[in-house]
N, C-alpha and C positions, 0 to 999 in steps of 0.2 A: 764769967765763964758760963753760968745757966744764963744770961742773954744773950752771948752768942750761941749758945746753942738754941733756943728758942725763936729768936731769928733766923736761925739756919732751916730750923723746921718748917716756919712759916713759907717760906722762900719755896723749902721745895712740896709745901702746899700748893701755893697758886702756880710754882712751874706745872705740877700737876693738874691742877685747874684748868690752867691753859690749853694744855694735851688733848685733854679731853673736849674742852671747848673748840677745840679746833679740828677736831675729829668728828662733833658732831655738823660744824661746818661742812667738811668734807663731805659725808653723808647726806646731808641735806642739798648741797650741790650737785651731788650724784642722782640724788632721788629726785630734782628736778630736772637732768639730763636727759634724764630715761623717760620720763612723763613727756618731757621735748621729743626725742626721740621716737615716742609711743606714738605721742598724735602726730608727729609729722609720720611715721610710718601706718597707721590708719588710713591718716589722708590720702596718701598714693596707696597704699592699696584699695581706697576708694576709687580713685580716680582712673585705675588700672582696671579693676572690676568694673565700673561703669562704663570704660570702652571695651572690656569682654562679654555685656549686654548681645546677644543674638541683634533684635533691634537697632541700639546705636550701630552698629558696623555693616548693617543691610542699609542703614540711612547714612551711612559715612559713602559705603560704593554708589550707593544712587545718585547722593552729589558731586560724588568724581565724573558718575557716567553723564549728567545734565552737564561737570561742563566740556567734558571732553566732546559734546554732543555744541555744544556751542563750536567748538574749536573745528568742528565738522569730520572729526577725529573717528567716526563708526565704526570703525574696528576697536578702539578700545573703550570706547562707550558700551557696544554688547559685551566685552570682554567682563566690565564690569558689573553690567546687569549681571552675564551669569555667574561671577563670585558672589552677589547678592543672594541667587535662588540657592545657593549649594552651602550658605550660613543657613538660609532661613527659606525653606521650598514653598509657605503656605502664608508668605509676604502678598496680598493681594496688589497693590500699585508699585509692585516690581512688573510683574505680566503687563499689565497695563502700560506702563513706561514703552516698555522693552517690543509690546506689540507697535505704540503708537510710532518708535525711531523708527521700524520696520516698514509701514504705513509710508512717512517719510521718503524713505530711501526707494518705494515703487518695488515693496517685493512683500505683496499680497500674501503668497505663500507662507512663507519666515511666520509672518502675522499670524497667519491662521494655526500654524502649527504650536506658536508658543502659548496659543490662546489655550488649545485644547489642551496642552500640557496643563494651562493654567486651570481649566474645568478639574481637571485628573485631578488638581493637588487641593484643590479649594475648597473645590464645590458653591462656590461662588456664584449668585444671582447674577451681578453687573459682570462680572467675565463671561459669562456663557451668550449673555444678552449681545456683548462687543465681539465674540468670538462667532455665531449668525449673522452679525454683521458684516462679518470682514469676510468669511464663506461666502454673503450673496454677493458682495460686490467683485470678489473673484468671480463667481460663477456669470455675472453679469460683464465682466470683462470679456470673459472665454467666448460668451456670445458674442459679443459686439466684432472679436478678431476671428471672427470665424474657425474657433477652436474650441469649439464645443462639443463635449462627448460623454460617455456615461459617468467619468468620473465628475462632469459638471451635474449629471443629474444625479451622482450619488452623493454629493455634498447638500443637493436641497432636500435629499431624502434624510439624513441625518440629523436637519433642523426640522423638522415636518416628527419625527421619532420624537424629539424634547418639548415642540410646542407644535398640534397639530394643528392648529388655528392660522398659521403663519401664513396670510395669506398672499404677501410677494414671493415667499415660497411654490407658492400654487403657480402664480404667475410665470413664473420663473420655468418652472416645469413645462407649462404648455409653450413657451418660446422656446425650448429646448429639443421639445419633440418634433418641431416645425422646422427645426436647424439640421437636424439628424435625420428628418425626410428628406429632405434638398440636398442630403450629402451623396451626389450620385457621381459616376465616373465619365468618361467623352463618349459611352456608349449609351447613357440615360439609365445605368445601373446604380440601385442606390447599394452600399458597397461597407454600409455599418456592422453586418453581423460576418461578414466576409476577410474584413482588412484585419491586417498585422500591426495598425497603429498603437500605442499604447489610449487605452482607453477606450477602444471601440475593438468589435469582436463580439461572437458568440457567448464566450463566458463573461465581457464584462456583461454584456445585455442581460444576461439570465441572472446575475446576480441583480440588476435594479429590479429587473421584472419581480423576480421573489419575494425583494423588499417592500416591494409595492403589495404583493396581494399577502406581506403580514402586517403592512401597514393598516391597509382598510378593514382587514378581517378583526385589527385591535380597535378601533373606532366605528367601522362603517361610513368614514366621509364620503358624500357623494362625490366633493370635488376630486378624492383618489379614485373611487369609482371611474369615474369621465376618464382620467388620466389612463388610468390603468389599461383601458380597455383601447386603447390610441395607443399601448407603447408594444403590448401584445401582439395587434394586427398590424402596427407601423403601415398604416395606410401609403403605401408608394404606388405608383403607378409597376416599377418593377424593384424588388428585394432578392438579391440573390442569397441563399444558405447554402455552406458547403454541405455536401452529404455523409459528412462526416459529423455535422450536429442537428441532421435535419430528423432526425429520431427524439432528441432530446427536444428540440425547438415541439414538437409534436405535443411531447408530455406537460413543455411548457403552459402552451396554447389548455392543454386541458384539464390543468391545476386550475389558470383560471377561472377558466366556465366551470368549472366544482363552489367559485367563489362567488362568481359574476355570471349569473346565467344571460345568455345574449344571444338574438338571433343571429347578429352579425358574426359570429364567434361560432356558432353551427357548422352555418354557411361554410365558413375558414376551413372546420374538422371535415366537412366532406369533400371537399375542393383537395385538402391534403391525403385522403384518404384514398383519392382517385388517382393522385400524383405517387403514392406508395403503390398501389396495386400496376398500375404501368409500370414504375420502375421495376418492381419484384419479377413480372411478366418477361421482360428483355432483359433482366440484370443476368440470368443463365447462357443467354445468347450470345451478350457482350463479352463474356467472361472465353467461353467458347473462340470466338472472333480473335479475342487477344491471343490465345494461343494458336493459331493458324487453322484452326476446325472448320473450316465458309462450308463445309458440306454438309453440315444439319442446319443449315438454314433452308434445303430443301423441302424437310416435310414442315418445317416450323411455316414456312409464308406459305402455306396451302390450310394449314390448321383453322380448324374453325374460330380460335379465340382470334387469331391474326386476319382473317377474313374478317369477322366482325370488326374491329378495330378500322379495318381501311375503309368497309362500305360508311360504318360512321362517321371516319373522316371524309370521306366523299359526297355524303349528303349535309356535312354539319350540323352533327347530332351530337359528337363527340360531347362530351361533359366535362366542364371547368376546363376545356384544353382552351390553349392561348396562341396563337401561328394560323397559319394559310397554307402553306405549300407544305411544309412534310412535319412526322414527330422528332426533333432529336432525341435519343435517350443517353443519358453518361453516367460516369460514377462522378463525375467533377461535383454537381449541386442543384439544385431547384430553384426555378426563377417563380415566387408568385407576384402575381399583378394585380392588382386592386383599379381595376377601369367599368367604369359606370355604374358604379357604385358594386359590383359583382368582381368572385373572387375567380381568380383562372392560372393555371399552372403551366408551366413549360420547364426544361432540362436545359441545362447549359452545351451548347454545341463547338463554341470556339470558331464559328464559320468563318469570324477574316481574321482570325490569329493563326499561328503555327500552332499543331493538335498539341497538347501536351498532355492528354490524356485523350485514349482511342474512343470513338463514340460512334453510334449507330443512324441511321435514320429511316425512317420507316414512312415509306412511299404512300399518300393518299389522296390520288386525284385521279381525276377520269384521263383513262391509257388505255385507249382503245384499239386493238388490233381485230379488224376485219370484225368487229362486233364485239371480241371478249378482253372482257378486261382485263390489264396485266395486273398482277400483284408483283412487289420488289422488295426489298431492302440491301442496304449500302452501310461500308464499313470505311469510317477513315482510323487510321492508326495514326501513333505518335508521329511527329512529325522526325525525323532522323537530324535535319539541316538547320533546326529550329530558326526557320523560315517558310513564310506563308507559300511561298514557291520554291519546288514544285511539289505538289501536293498532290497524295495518292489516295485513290478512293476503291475498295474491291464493291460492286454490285452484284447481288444474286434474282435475277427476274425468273420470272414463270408465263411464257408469252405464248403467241399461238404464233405456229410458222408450219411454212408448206416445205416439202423435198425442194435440192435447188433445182431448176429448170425446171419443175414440173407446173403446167398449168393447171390454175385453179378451171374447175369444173362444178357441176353439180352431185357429182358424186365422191366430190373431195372433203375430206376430214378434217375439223381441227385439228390442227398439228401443235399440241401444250408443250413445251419444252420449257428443262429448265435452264439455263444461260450464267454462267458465271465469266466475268471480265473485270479487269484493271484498268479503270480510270488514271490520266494522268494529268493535272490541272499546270500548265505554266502562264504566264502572262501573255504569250501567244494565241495559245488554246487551248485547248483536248486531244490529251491522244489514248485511243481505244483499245485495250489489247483481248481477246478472247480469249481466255483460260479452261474453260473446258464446259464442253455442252451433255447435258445429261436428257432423257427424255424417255416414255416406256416402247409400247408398240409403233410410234411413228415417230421416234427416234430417229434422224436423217443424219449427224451427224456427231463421235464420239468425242475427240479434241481435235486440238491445234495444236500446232507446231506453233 
């Protein structure tokens, strides 16, 4: 009986032994489950984090975009450069890439745009160096297709700002200003500061001009100097300015001679100075005319400043004027001319256009009646038909005339009258109409019918 029980006890020792032996099993198979577990979840989250690297995934698009770029695929080749810039904006041979597919595909622009993004984000040497690049060979394109305008000269101003040394820069500039002289109209009007094109106009002009004289006023290059002083005078033979920026063109001109004293540049300011005092002179007159007034132009063409003016014009004395036969004055713009090497000014008249704005002319050539010379001026207004024909012209003269039928004698008087008539211009001819005669003591005749 105590060896069976003693047996018995044993038994459910080692069952117990077992239990436990097999539970440390468990445990132990557990404990390297998890250690399994552990490093293989390490591992991918290694492997997960190393592709959420900024880097790796800016280098993962690139190699999408090289081969989508074999595949000739350019729309989703940029698509992917720009998921590259927008993980990582300050990727330097992302710009690069992305300039050169650009380059490729013949869109100069794209390039130079992504370039300068690329200077914005970098600050990068080698981008900024490829991004002058790609500006001049644009700029060098625009000349070659005869689309050259201030925005080409303000992209060589901009590399000239970052490296003033850059001497195809320089070059670039003087083939520019030589493109932009030659831009003239069928009338030998050069038509830079005048047109509506994008790129040329008054305001771009005076934006390079200003560039330029803070360019050289930061350095002193001579080679800006030369430049500057050629983009100010725009040496044409004829430059038309409206008169609506011919004041500011004014201020222009005398910024830079504050920067760049020059005799050429003088010259310019009294040439302009002479074309503002004429126009100030008839700008009342015209103003007058436009509203139907022709009857103060009476005492005006007898006035001493307006007699000077004619006998000037009649002996050619006149100063910086430009023309032969008479002065136009208008509000339309200022034509200056740079011929023989001297600066001379005229007003724009519209003589074989339809008027589209009214304009004056101011008579000054020898009209001699019986010894005395006539003094005139003539009024053309808007054209109504906007057509060259027919074309209406009011004249106000101051002439010498006798009573009718009476013969001249030696005790006959000049007979000064004043004379106002309507011109009427068609491709036929002239037709003259008399509007009314004014005159003091030999006064012969009142009006017309």
């Amino acid at each position: 009986m105590e060896k069976s029980y003693e047996n018995n006890q044993a038994y459910e020792h080692e069952k117990s032994r077992q239990k436990r032996s097999k539970k440390r099993k468990t445990v132990v198979m557990m404990q390297k489950v998890g250690i399994v577990v552990a490093i293989v979840a390490v591992i991918c989250c290694g492997i997960y984090g190393y592709h959420q690297i900024p880097s790796v995934k800016v280098n993962k698009c690139i190699s999408q975009a090289k081969e989508y770029e074999e595949a000739a695929d350019y729309e989703s080749a940029i698509a992917s450069y720009e998921e590259a810039l927008e993980i990582e904006s300050t990727t330097v041979k992302t710009y690069q890439y992305m300039a050169n597919l650009y380059i490729n595909m013949d869109d100069l622009k794209a390039a130079e745009e992504i370039l300068h993004k690329g200077v914005e984000e970098t600050q990068d040497s080698q981008i900024q160096e490829s991004y002058h690049t790609v500006m001049l060979n644009e700029s060098v394109y625009e000349v070659n297709e005869a689309s050259c305008s201030f925005i080409t000269v303000e992209r060589c101003l901009e590399i000239l700002a970052t490296d003033s040394g850059k001497t195809s820069a320089y070059n670039l500039l003087q083939t520019c200003y030589e493109r932009l002289v030659g831009n003239v109209d069928e009338s030998g009007v050069n038509i830079v500061l005048s047109s509506d094109e994008e790129g040329l106009g008054f305001e771009s002009y005076k934006a390079v001009v200003e560039k330029m004289v803070s360019l050289y006023e930061k350095e002193q290059k001579p080679e800006m100097k030369e430049l500057l002083l050629k983009y100010v005078g725009l040496q044409a033979e004829t430059v038309l300015i409206p008169m609506e920026y011919y004041d500011a063109y004014v201020e222009l001109v005398e910024k830079v001679d504050a920067v760049v004293s020059d005799a050429g540049l003088e010259e310019l300011k009294a040439c302009m100075a002479k074309s503002i005092e004429m126009h100030n002179l008839f700008s009342p007159i015209l103003t007058e005319f436009e509203a139907g007034n022709f009857e103060i132009a009476r005492d005006f063409i007898v006035s001493d400043e307006y007699i000077a003016i004619r006998d000037a014009f009649i002996d050619g004395t006149m100063e910086y004027w430009y023309g032969k036969t008479y002065i136009p004055v208008s509000n339309i713009g200022v034509k200056l001319h740079f011929v023989d090497n001297a600066w001379k000014f005229s007003f724009v008249d519209e003589e074989k256009n339809p008027a589209e704005c009214g304009y004056i002319k101011v008579w000054g050539f020898k009209w001699l009646d019986n010894g005395h010379q006539r003094t005139a001026i003539t009024y053309v207004p808007v054209s109504e038909t906007k057509e060259y024909y027919p074309m209406t012209e009011y004249s106000m003269m101051y002439w010498w005339s006798t009573p009718i039928n009476m013969e001249l004698t030696e005790n006959t008087f000049a007979r000064m009258n004043f004379r106002f008539e309507e011109n009427i211009y068609t491709e036929e001819g002239k037709t003259t109409k008399a509007i009314n005669d004014w005159g003091g003591k030999y006064q012969y005749r009142d009006t017309y019918e």
